[in-house]
C-alpha atoms as one frame of an Amber mdcrd trajectory, in Angstrom:
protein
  60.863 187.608 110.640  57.317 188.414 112.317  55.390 191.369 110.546  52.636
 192.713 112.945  50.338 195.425 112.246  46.970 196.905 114.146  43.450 198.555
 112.939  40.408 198.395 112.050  39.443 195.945 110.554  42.893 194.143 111.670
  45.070 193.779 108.410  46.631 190.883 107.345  50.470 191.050 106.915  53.151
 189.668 104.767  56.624 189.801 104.890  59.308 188.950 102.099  62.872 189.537
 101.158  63.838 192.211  98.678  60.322 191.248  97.499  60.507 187.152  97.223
  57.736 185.290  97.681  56.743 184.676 101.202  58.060 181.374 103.148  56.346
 179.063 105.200  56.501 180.670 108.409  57.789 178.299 111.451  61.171 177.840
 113.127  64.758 177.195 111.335  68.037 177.939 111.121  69.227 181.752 110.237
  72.204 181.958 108.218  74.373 184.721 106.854  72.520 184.492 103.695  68.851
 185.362 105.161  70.724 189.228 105.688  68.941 191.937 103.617  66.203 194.030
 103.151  62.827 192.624 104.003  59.394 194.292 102.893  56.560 194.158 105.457
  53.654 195.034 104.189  49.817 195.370 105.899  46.483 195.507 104.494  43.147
 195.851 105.193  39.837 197.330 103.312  41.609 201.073 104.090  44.831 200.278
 102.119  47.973 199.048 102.786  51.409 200.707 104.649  54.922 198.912 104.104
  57.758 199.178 106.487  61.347 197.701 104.936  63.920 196.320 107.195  67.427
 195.916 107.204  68.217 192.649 108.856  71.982 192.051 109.544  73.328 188.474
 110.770  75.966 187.668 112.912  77.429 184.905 114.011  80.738 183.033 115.291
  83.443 181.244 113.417  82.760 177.251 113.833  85.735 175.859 115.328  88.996
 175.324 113.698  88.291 177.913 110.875  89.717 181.614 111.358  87.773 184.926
 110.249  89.118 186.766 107.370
């Protein structure tokens, strides 16, 4: 999940589930356990705003198994 934020001076930003530590950032593999609410938060020598996010997940049944 990207956290982007502009002024001036341009903050820096940080992003984190139900406020966990930050990961790595680079490509994976979303599952239904990365839903939830994320905290994105920006700073800069002003002070700091934070947005939170409700990320859902969906995805399809892998073959052979049924929903339920």
């Amino acid at each position: 999940l990207g956290c982007r934020a502009d002024g001036d001076p341009p903050p820096s930003t940080r992003c984190a589930r139900d406020g966990a530590a930050t990961r790595a950032r680079g490509s994976r593999t979303v599952s239904r356990a990365d839903a939830g609410r994320y905290l994105c938060r920006a700073t800069n020598k002003h002070g700091s705003a934070v947005r939170s996010v409700l990320v859902t997940v969906e995805c399809e049944w892998p073959r052979g198994e049924q929903g339920g």
